[in-house]
mmCIF file of the N, C-alpha and C atoms, coordinates in Angstrom:
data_MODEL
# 
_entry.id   MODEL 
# 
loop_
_atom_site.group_PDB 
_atom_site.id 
_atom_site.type_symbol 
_atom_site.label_atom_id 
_atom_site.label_alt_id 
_atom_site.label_comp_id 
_atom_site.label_asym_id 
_atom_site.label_entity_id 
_atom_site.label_seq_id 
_atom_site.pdbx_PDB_ins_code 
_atom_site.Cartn_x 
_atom_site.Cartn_y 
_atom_site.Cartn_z 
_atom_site.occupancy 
_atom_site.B_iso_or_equiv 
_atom_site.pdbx_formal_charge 
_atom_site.auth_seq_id 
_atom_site.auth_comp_id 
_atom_site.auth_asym_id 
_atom_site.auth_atom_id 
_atom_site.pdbx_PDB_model_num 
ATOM 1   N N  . UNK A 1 1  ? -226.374 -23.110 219.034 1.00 0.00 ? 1  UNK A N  1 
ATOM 2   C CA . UNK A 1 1  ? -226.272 -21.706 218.706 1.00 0.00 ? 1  UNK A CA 1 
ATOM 3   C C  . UNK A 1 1  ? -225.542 -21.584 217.371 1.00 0.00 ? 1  UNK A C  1 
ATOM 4   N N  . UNK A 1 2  ? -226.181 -20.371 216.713 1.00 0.00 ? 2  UNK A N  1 
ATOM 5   C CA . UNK A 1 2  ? -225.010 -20.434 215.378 1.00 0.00 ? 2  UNK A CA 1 
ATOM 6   C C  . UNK A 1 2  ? -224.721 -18.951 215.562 1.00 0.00 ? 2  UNK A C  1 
ATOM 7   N N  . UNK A 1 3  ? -223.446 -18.847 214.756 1.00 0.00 ? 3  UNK A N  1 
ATOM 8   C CA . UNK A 1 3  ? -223.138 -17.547 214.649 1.00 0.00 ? 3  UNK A CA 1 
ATOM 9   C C  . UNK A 1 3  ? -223.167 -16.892 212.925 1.00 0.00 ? 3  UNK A C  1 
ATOM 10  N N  . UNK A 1 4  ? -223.009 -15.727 213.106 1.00 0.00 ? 4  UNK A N  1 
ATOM 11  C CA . UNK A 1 4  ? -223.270 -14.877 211.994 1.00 0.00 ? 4  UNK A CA 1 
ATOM 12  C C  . UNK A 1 4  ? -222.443 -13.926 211.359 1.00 0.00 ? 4  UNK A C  1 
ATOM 13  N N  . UNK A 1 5  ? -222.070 -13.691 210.250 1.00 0.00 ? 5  UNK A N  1 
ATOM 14  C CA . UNK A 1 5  ? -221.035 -12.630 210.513 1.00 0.00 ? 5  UNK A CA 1 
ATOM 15  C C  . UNK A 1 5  ? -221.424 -11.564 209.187 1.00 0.00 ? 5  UNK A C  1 
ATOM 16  N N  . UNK A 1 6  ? -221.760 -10.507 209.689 1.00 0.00 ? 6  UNK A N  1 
ATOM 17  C CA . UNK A 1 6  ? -222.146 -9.231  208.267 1.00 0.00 ? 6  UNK A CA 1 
ATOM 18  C C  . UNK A 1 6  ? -220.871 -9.397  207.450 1.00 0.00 ? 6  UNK A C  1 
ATOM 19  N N  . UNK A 1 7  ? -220.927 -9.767  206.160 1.00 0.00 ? 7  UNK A N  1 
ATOM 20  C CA . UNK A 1 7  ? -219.914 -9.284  205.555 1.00 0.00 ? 7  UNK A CA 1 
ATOM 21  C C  . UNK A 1 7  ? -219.642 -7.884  204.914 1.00 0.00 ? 7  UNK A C  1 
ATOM 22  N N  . UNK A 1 8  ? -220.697 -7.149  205.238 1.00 0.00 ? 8  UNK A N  1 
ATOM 23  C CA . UNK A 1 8  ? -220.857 -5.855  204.558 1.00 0.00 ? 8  UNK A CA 1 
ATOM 24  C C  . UNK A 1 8  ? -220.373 -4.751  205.630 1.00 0.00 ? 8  UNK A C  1 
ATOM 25  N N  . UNK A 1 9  ? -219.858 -5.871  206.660 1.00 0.00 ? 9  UNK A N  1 
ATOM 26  C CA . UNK A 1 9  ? -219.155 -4.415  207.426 1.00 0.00 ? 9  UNK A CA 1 
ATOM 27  C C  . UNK A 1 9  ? -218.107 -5.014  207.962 1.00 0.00 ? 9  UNK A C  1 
ATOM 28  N N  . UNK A 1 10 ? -217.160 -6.351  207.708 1.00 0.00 ? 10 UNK A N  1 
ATOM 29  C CA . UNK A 1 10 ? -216.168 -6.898  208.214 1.00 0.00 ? 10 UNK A CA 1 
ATOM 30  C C  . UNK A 1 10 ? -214.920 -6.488  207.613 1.00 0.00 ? 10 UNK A C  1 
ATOM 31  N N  . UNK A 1 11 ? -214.177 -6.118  208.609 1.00 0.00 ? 11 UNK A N  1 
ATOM 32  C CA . UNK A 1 11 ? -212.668 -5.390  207.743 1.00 0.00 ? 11 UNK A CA 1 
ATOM 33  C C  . UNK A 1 11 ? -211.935 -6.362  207.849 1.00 0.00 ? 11 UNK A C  1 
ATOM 34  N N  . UNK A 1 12 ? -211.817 -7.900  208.302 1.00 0.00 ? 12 UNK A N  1 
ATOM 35  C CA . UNK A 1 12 ? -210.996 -8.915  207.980 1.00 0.00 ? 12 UNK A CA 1 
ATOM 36  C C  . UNK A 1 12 ? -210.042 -8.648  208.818 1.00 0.00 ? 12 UNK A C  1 
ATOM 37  N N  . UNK A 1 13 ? -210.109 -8.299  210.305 1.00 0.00 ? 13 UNK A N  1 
ATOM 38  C CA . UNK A 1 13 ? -208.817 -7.982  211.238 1.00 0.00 ? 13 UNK A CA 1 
ATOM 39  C C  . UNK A 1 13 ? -208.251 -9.525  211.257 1.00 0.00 ? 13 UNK A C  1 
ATOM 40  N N  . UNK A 1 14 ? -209.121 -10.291 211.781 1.00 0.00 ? 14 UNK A N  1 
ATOM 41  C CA . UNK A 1 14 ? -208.901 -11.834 212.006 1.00 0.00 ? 14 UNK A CA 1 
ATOM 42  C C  . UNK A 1 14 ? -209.285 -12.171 213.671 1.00 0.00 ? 14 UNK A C  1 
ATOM 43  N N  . UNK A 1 15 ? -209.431 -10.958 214.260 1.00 0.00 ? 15 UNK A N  1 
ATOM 44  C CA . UNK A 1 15 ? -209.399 -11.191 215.764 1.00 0.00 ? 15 UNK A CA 1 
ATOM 45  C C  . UNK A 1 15 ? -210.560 -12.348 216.337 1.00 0.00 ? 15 UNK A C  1 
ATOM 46  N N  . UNK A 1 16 ? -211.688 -12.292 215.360 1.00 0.00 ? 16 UNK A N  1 
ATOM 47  C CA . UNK A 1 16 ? -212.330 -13.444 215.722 1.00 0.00 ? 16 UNK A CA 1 
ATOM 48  C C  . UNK A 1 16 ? -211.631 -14.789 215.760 1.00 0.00 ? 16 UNK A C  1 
ATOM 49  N N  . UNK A 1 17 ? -211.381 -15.047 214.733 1.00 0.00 ? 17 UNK A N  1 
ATOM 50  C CA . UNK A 1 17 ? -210.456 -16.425 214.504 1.00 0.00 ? 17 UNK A CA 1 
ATOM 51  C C  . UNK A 1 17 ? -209.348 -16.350 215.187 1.00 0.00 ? 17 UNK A C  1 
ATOM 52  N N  . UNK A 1 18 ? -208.666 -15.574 216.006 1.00 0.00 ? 18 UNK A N  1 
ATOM 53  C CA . UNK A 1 18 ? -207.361 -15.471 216.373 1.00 0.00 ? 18 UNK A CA 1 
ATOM 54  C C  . UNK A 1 18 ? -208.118 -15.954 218.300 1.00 0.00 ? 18 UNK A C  1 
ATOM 55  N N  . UNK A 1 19 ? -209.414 -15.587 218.104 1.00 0.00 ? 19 UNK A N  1 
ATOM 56  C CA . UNK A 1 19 ? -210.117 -15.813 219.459 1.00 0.00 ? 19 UNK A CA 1 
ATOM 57  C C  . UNK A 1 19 ? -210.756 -17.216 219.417 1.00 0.00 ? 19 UNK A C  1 
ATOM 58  N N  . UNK A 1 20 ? -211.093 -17.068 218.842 1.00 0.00 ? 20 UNK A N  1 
ATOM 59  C CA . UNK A 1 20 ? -212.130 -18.781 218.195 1.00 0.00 ? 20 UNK A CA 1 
ATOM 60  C C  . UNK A 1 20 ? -211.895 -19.421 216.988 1.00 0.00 ? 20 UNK A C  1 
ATOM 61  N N  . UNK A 1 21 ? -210.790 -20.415 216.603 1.00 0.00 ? 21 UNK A N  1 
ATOM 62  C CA . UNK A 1 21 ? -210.560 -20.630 215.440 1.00 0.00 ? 21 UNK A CA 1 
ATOM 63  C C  . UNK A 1 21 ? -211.922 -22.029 215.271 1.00 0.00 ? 21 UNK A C  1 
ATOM 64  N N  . UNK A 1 22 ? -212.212 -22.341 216.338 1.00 0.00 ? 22 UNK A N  1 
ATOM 65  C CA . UNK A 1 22 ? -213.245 -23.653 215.847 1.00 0.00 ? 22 UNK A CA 1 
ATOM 66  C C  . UNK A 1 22 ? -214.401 -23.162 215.275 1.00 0.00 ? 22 UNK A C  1 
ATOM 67  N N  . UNK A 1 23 ? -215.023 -21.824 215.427 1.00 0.00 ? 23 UNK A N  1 
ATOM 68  C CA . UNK A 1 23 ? -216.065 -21.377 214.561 1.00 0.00 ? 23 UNK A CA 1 
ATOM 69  C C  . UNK A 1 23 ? -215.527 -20.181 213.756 1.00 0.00 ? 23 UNK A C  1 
ATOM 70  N N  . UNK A 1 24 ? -215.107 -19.556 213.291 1.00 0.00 ? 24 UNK A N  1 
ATOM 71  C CA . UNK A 1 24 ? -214.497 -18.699 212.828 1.00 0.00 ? 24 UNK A CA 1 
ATOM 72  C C  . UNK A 1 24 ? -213.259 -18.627 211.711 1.00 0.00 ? 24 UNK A C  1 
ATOM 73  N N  . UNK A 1 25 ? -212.998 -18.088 210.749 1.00 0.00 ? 25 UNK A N  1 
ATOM 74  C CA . UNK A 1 25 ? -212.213 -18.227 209.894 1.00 0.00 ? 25 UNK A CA 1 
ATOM 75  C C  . UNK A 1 25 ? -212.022 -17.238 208.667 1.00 0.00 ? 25 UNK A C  1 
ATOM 76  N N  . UNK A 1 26 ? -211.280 -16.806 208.471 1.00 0.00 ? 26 UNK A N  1 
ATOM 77  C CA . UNK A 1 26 ? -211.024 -15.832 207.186 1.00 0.00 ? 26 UNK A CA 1 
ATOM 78  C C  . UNK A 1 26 ? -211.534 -16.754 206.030 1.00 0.00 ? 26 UNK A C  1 
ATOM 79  N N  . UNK A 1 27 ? -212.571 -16.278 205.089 1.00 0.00 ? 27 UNK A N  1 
ATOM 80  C CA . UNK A 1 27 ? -212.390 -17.173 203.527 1.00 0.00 ? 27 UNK A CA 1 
ATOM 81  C C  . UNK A 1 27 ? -211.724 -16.344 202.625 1.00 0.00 ? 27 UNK A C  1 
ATOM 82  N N  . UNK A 1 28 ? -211.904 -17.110 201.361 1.00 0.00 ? 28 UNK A N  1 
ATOM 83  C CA . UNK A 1 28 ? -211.328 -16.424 200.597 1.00 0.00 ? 28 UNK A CA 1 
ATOM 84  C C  . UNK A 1 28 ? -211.630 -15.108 200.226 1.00 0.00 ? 28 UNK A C  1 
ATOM 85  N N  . UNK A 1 29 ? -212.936 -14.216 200.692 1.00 0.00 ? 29 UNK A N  1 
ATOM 86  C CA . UNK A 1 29 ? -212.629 -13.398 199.827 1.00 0.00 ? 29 UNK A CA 1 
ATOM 87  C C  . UNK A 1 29 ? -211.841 -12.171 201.282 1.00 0.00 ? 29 UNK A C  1 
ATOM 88  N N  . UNK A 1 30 ? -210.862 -12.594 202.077 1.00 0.00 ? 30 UNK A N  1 
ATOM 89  C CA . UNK A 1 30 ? -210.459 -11.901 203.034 1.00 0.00 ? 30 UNK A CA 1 
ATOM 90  C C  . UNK A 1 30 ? -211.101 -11.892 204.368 1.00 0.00 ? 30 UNK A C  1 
ATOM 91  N N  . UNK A 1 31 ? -212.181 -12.056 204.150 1.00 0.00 ? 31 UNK A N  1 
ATOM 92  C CA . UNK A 1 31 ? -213.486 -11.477 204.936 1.00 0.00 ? 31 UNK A CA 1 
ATOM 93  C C  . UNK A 1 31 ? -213.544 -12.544 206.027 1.00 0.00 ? 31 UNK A C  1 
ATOM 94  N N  . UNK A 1 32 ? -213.918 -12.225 207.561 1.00 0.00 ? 32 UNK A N  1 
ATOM 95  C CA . UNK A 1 32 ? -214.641 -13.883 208.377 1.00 0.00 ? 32 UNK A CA 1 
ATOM 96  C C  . UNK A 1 32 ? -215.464 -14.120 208.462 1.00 0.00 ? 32 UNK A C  1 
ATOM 97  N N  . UNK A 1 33 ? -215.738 -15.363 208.312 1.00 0.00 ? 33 UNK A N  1 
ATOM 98  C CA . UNK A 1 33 ? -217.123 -15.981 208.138 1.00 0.00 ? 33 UNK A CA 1 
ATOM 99  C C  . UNK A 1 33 ? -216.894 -16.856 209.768 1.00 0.00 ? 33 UNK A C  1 
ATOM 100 N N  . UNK A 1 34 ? -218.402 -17.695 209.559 1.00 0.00 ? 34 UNK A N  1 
ATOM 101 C CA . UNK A 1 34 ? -218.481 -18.843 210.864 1.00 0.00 ? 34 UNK A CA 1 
ATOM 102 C C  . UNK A 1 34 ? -218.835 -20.130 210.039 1.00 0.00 ? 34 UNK A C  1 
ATOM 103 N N  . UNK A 1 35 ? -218.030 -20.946 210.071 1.00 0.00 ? 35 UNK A N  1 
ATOM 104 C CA . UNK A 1 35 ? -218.137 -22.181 209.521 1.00 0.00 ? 35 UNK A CA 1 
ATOM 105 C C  . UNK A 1 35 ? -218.148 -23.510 209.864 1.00 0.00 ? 35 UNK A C  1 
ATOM 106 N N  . UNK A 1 36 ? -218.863 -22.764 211.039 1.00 0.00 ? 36 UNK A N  1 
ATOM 107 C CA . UNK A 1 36 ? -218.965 -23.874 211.960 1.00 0.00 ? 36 UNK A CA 1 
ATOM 108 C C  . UNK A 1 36 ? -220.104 -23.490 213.188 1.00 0.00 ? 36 UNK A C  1 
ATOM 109 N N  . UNK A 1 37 ? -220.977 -24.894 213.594 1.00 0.00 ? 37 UNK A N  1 
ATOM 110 C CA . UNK A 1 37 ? -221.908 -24.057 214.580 1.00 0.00 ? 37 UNK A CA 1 
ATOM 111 C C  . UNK A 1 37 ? -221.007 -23.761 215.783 1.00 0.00 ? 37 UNK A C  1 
ATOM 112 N N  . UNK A 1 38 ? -221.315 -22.822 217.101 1.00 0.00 ? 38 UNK A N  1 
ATOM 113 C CA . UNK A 1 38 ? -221.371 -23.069 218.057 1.00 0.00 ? 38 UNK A CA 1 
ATOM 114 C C  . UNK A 1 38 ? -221.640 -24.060 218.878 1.00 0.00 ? 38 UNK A C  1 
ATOM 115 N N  . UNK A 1 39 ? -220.966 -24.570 219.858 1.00 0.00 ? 39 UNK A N  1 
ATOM 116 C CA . UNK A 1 39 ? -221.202 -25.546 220.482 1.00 0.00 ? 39 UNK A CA 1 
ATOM 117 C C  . UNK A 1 39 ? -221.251 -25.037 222.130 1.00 0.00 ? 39 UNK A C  1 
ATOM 118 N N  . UNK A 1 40 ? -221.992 -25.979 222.869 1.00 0.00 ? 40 UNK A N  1 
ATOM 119 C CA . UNK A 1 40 ? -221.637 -25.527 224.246 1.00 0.00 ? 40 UNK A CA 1 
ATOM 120 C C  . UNK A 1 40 ? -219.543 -25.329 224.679 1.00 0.00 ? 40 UNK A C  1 
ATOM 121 N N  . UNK A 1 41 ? -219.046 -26.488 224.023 1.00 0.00 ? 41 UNK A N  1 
ATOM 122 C CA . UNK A 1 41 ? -217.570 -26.344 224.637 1.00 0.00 ? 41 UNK A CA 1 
ATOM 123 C C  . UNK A 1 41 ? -216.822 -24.944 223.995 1.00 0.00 ? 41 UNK A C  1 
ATOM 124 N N  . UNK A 1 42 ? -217.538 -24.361 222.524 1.00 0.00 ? 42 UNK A N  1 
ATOM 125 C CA . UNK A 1 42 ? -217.209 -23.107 222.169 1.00 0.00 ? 42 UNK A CA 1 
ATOM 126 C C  . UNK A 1 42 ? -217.851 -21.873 221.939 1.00 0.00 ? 42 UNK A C  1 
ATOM 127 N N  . UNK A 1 43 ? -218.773 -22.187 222.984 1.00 0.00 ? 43 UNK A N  1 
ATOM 128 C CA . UNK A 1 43 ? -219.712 -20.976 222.995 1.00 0.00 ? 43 UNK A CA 1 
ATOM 129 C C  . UNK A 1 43 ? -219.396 -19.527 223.786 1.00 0.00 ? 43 UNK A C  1 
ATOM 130 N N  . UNK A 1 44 ? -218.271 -19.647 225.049 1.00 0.00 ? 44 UNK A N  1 
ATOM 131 C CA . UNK A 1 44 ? -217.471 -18.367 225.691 1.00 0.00 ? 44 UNK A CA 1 
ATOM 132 C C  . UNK A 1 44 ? -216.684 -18.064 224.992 1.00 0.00 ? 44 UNK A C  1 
ATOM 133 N N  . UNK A 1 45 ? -215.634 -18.868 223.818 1.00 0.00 ? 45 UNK A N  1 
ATOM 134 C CA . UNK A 1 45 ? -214.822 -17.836 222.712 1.00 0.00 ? 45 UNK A CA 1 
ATOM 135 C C  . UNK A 1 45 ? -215.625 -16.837 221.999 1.00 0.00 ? 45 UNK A C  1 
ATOM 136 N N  . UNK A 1 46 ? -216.247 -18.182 221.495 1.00 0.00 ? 46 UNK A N  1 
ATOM 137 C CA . UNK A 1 46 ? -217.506 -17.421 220.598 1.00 0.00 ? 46 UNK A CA 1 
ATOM 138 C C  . UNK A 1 46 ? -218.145 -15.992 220.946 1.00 0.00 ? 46 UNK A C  1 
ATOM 139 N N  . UNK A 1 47 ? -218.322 -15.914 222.345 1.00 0.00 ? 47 UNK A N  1 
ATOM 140 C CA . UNK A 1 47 ? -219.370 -14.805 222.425 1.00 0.00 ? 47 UNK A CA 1 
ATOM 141 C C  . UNK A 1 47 ? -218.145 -13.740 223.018 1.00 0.00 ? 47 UNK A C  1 
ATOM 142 N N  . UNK A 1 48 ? -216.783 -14.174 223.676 1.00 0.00 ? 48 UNK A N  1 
ATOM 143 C CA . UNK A 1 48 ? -215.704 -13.186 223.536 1.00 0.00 ? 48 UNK A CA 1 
ATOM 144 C C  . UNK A 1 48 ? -215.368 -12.860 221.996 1.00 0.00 ? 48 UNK A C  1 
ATOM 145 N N  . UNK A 1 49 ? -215.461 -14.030 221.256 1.00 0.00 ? 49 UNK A N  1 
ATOM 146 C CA . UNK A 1 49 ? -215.079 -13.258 219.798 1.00 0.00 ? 49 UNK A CA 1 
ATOM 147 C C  . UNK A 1 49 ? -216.314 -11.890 219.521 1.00 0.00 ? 49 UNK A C  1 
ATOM 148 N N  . UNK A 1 50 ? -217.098 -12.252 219.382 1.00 0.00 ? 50 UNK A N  1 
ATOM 149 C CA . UNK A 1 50 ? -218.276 -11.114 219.012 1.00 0.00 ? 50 UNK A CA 1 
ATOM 150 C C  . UNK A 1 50 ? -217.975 -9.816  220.142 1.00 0.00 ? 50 UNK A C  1 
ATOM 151 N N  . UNK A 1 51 ? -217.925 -10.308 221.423 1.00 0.00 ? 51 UNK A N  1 
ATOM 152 C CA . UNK A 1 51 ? -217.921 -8.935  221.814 1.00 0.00 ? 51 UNK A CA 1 
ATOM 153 C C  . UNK A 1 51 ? -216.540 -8.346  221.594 1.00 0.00 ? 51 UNK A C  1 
ATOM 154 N N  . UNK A 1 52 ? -215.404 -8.769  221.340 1.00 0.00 ? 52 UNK A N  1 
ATOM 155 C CA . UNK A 1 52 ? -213.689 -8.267  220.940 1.00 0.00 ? 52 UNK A CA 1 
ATOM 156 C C  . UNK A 1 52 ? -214.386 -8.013  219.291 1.00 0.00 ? 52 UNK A C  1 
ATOM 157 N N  . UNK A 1 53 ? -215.324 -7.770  218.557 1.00 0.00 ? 53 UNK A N  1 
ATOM 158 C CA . UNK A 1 53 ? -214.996 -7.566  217.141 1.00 0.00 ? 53 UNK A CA 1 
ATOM 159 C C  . UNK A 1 53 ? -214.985 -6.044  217.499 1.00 0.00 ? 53 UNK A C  1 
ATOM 160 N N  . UNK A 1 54 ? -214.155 -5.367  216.795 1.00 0.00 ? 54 UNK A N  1 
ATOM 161 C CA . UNK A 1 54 ? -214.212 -3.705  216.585 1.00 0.00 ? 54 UNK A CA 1 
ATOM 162 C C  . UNK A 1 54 ? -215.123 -3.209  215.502 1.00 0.00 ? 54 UNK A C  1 
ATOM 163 N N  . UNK A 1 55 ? -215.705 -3.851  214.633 1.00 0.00 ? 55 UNK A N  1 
ATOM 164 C CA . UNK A 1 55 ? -216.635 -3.468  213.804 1.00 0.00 ? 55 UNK A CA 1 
ATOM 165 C C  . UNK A 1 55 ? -218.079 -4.319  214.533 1.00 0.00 ? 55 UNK A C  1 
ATOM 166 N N  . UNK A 1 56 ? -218.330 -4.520  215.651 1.00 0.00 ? 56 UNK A N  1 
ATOM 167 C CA . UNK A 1 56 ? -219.921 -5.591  215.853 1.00 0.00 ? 56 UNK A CA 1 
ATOM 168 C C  . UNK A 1 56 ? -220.538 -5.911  214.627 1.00 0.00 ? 56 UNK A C  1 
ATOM 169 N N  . UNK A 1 57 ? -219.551 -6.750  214.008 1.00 0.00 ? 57 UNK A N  1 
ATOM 170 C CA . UNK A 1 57 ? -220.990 -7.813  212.959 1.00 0.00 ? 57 UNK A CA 1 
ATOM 171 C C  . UNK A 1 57 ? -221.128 -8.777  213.313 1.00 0.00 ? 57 UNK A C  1 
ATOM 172 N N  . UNK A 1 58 ? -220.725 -9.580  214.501 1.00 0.00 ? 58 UNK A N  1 
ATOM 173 C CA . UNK A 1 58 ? -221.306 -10.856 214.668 1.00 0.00 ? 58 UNK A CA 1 
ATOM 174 C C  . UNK A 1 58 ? -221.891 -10.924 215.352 1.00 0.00 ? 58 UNK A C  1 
ATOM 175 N N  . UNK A 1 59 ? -222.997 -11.850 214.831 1.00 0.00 ? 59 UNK A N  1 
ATOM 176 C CA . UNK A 1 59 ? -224.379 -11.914 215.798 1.00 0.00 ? 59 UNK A CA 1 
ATOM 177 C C  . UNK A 1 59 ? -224.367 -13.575 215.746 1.00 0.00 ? 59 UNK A C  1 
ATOM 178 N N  . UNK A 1 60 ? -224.764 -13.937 217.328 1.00 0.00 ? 60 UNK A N  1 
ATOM 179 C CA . UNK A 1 60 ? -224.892 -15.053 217.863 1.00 0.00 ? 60 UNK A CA 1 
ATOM 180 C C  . UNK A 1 60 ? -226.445 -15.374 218.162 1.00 0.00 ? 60 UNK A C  1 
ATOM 181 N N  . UNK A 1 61 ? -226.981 -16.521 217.273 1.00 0.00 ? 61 UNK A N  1 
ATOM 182 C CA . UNK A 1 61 ? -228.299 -16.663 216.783 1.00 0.00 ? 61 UNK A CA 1 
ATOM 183 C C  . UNK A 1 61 ? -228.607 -17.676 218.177 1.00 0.00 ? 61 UNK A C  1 
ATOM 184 N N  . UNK A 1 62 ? -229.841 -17.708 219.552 1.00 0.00 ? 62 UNK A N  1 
ATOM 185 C CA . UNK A 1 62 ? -229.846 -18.342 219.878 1.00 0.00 ? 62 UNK A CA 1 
ATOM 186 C C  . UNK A 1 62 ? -228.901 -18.099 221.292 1.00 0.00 ? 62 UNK A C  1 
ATOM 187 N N  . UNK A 1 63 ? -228.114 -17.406 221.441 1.00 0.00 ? 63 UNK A N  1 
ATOM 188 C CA . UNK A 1 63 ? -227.619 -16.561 222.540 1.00 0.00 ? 63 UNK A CA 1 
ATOM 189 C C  . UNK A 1 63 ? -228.150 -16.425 223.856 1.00 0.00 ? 63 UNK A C  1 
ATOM 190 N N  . UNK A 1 64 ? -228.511 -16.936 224.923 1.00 0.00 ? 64 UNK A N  1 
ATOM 191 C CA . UNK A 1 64 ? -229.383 -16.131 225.839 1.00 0.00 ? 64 UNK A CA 1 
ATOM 192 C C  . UNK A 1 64 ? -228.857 -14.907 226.514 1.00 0.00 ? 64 UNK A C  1 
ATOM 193 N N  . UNK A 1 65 ? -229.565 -14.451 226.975 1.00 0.00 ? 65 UNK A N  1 
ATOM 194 C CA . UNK A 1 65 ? -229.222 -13.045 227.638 1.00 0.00 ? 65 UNK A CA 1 
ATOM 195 C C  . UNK A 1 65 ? -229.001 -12.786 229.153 1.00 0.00 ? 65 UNK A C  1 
# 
């Protein structure tokens, strides 16, 4: 699974990374990115990070439902 993150609507809280630091991370320009794939052992942060974002820009590519 990979994850995704809009940068055109991320306010840089950090709560992703503060939830999932193995895929997730502030870069430089403030903003979080995913820099890393998903894995099965971090795929429930992962998809708690996305659903805890207060702006929903991350999208989890590959996700089932």
């Amino acid at each position: 699974m990979k994850a995704n993150v809009d940068k055109s609507g991320c306010i840089g809280c950090g709560l992703c990374v503060d939830i999932c630091p193995e895929v997730f991370r502030i870069g430089e320009d403030g903003l979080a990115e995913a820099y890393a794939p998903v894995t099965p052992e971090t795929a429930e942060r992962a998809t708690e990070a996305k659903d805890a974002c207060p702006v929903s820009v991350i999208e989890l590519e590959g996700e089932e439902s």
